[in-house]
N, C-alpha and C positions, 0 to 999 in steps of 0.2 A: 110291303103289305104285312099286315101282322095273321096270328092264326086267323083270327073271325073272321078276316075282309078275304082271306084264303077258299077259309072254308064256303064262306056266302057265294065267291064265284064260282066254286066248283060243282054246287048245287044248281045255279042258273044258268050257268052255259061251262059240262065238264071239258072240253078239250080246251077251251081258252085259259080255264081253271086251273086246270093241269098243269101248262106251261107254266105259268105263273107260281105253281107250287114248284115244280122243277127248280125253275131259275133259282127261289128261295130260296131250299133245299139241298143244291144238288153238293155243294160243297161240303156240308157240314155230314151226311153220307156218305161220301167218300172219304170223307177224312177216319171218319170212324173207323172204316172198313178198312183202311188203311194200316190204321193203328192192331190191328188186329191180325191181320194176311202180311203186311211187311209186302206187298206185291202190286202193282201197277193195278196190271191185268186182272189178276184176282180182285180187285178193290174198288173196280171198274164194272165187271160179273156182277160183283154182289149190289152195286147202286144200281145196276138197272133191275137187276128183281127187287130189291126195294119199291122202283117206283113200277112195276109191274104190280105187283103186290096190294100198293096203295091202289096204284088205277083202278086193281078190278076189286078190293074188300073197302072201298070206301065208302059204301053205302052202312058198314056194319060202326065206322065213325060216330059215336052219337054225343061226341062232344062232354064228356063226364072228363076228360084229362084235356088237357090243351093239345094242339094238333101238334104241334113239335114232341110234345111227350109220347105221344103216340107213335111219332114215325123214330125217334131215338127206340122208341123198344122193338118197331118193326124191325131196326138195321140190325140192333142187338143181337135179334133173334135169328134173322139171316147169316148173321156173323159165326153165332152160337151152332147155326145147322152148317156151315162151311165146314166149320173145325170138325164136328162128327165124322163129314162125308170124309173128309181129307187125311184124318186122323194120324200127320204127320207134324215132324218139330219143325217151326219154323226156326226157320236161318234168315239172319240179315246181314244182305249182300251192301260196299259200301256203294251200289250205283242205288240201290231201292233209296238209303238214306238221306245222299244229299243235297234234296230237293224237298226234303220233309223234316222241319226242326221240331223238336220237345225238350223241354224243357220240365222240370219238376221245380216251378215256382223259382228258380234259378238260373244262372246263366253260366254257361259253362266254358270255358278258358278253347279247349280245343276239340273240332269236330270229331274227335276220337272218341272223347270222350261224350259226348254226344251218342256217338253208336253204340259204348259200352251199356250208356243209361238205357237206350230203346232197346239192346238187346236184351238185359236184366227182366224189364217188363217184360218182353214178350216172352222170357221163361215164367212168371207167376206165372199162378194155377188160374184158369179159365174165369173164376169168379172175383178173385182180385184183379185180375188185369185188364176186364171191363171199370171197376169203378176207379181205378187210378185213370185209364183213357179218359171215362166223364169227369173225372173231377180236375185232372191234370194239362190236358188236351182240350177239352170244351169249355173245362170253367164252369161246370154246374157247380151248383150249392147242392149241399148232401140232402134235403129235401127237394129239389129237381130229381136226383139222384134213385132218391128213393121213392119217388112218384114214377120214375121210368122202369125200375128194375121189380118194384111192385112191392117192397121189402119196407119194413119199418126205416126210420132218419138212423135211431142206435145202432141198427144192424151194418146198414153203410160206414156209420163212425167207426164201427167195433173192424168190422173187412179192409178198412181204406187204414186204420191202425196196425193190422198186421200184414198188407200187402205193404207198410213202410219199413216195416220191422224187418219182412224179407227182402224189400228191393238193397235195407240198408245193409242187413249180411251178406246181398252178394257185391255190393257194393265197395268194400269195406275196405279196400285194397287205394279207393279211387280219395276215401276219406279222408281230411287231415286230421 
C-alpha cells in the first residue's frame, strides 16, 4: 500500500488501518532506531512508541508531508528524546552488530571493519549522525532528507559534508 491508500484505510476503519500501516512501517522504524541506540531492546522500545505515538496523534496527520515523511520525523524525534533521557555513550557490542549490515555506499572487506564504520557513526554528533543514518542506511535523497528533518536540501548537503569529513578523520587509519 502506498502513503494514500495507508492513510484512506485508517480513516475508514483505524484498527484495520493500523495494522496495515504497522506491517508497512514496522521495519523501516526499527531500523532507524536501531541505527541510533546500537541495542535490540532499546530499538524495539522506541518502535512501539512510534506507533503508539502515531496511533493516538494521527488525527493531527493532515497530509501537508507524505505519511512516511511524517513517521521518519516521528522515529527521529523519539530517537532524539531517547538520547536525552539516556544521556549516555553508546558502545557497540559485536553481538548488537552482526545481524545489522551498513555500509556507506560501499562494501567492506571484513566484518570488523564493518563495526569500526558503525562505531565511527555512532560517535558523530547527534545531528550528523541522523542524516548519514537517512541518507546512508535508508537511502533518502537529501530532499526526502530535508522534508523529514524540516531544514533546507543546502543545510543537509552542507551537515551530510562534514559528518564525512568527520566519519573520514576518524576513519583515517581504515583508509588507503
Amino acid at each position: 500500500m502506498n502513503d494514500v491508500e495507508l492513510r484512506t484505510a485508517i480513516l475508514l476503519n483505524k484498527e484495520e488501518g493500523f495494522k496495515n500501516l504497522v506491517t508497512h512501517f514496522q521495519d523501516m522504524i526499527y531500523n532507524v532506531a536501531f541505527s541510533y541506540v546500537h541495542n535490540d531492546f532499546t530499538a524495539e522500545d522506541i518502535t512501539q512508541d512510534v506507533f503508539i505515538k502515531i496511533y493516538c496523534k494521527f488525527e493531527t496527520f493532515h497530509g501537508l508531508s507524505s505519511l512516511s515523511t511524517w513517521i521518519y520525523r516521528i522515529t527521529i524525534n523519539a530517537c532524539h528524546d531517547y538520547a536525552r533521557r539516556e544521556k549516555t555513550t553508546r558502545i557497540i557490542s559485536l553481538d548488537q552488530v552482526v545481524n545489522h549490515s551498513f555500509t556507506l555506499g560501499q562494501s567492506f572487506e571484513t566484518q570488523e571493519t564493518k563495526e569500526e564504520v558503525r562505531y565511527a557513526i555512532s560517535q558523530l554528533p547527534e545531528k550528523y549522525r541522523g542524516i548519514v543514518i537517512l541518507r546512508y542506511l535508508e537511502k533518502l535523497s537529501c530532499k526526502e532528507i530535508s522534508s523529514i528533518l524540516q531544514c533546507s536540501i543546502s543545510s543537509v548537503e552542507i551537515n551530510l559534508f562534514r559528518a564525512r569529513k568527520l566519519l573520514k578523520k576518524s576513519l583515517e587509519p581504515l583508509i588507503l
